[in-house]
C-alpha positions in Angstrom: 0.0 0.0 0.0 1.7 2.9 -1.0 1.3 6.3 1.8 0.4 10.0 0.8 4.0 10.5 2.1 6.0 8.1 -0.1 3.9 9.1 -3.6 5.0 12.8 -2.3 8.6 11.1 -2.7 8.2 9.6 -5.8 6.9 13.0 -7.2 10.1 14.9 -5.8 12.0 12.6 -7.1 10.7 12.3 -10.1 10.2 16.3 -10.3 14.2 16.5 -9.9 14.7 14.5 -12.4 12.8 16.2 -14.8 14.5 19.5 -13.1 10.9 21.0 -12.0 12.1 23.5 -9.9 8.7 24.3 -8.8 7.1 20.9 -8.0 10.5 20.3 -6.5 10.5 23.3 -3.9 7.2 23.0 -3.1 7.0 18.6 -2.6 10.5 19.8 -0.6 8.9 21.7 1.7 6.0 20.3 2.0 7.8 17.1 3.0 10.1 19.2 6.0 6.5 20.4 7.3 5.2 16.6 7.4 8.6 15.6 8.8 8.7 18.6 11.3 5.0 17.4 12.7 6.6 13.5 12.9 9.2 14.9 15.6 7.4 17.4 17.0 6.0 15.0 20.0 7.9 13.6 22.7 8.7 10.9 20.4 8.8 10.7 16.5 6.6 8.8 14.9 4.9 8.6 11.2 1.9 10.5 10.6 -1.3 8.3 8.9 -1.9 9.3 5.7 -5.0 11.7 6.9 -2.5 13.5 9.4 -0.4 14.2 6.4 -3.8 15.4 4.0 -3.8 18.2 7.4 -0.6 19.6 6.8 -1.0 19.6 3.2 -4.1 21.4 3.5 -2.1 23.8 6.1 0.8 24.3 3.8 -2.0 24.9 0.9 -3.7 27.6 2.7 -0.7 29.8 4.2 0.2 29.8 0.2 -3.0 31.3 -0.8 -3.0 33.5 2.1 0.8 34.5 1.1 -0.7 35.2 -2.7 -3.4 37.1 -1.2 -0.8 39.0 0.2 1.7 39.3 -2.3 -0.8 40.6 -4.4 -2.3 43.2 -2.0 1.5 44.1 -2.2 2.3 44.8 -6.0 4.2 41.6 -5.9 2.8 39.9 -8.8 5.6 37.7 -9.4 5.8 36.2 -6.0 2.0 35.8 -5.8 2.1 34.1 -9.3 4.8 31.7 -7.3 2.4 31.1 -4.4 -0.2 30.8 -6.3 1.3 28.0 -8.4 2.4 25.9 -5.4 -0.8 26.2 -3.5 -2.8 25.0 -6.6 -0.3 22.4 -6.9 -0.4 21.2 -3.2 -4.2 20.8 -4.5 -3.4 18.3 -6.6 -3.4 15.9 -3.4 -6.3 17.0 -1.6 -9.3 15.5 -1.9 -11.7 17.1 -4.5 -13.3 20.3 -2.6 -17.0 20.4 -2.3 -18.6 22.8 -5.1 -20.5 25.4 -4.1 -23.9 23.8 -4.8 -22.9 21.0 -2.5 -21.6 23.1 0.3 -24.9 25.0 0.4 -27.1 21.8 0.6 -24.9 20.6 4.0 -25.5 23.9 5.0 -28.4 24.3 4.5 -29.8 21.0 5.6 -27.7 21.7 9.1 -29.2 24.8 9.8 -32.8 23.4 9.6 -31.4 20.2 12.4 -29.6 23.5 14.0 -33.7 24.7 14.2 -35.4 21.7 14.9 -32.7 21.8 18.0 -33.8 25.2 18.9 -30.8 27.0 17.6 -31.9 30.3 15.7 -30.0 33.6 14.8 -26.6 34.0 14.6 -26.3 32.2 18.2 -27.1 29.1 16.3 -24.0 29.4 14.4 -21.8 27.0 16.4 -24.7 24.6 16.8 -24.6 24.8 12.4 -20.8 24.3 12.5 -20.9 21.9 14.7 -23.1 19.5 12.5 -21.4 21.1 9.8 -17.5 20.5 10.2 -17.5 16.8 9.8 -19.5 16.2 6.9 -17.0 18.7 4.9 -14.0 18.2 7.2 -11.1 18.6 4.2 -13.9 19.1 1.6 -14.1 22.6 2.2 -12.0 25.1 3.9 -13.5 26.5 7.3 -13.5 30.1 6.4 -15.7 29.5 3.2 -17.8 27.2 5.5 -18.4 29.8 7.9 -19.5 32.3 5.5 -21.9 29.9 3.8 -23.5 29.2 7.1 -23.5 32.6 8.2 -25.5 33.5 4.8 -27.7 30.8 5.9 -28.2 31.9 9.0 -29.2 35.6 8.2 -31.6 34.7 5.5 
């Protein structure tokens, strides 16, 4: 059975050979942050293959949040960069939920969230919380919580 961590290897490996300097850097470091988390308890260990889908997701977002901020900036180049490695850090995610879909979770939580007695925007954390792990690496929180806040006002 072959890990999320060793296909990451072979694709390094195989992006040096074919001199990919950006899938290189980016499998590079991505690989430091998944090796960083295996010794950063008391004793090192190897992540499972979800545990290493989390820090890809992690390294994916602070690219996108580094492009967002490259580009707020004038920094075009280095946004293009970040940009580029987030959407190829993607590439090993599981497919995110499309808008359509996120709204029907959404939606269908809020009315449980009602049936529960949760109304207005105190019923927010009842939402997320029947929310979060149907889309739990589907769909990143921040775009959750503003579907569900929508929800909530309407």
């Amino acid at each position: 059975m072959t890990t999320l961590k060793s296909k990451l290897h072979e694709d390094l490996n195989a992006a040096i050979k074919e001199r990919d300097e950006l899938r290189s850097a980016t499998l590079r470091l991505t690989l430091a942050a998944i090796t960083k988390e295996e010794v950063a308890g008391k004793e090192k260990r190897e992540l499972s293959d979800d545990e290493v889908l989390k820090v890809i997701t992690k390294e994916a977002k602070k690219r996108r949040e580094a492009a967002d901020a490259f580009a707020q900036g004038g920094r075009a180049e280095s946004a293009e960069r970040e940009k580029a490695e987030g959407e190829l850090l993607a590439t090993y995610l599981p497919k995110q939920l499309s808008d359509e879909e996120l709204e029907g979770i959404v939606a269908q939580a809020v009315s449980e969230a009602k049936a529960g007695g949760a109304e207005g925007p105190r019923a927010m954390g009842a939402v997320m919380k029947i929310v979060n792990p149907k889309v739990a690496g589907l769909a990143e929180g921040g775009r959750v919580a503003a579907v569900v806040k929508t929800h909530l006002a309407g």
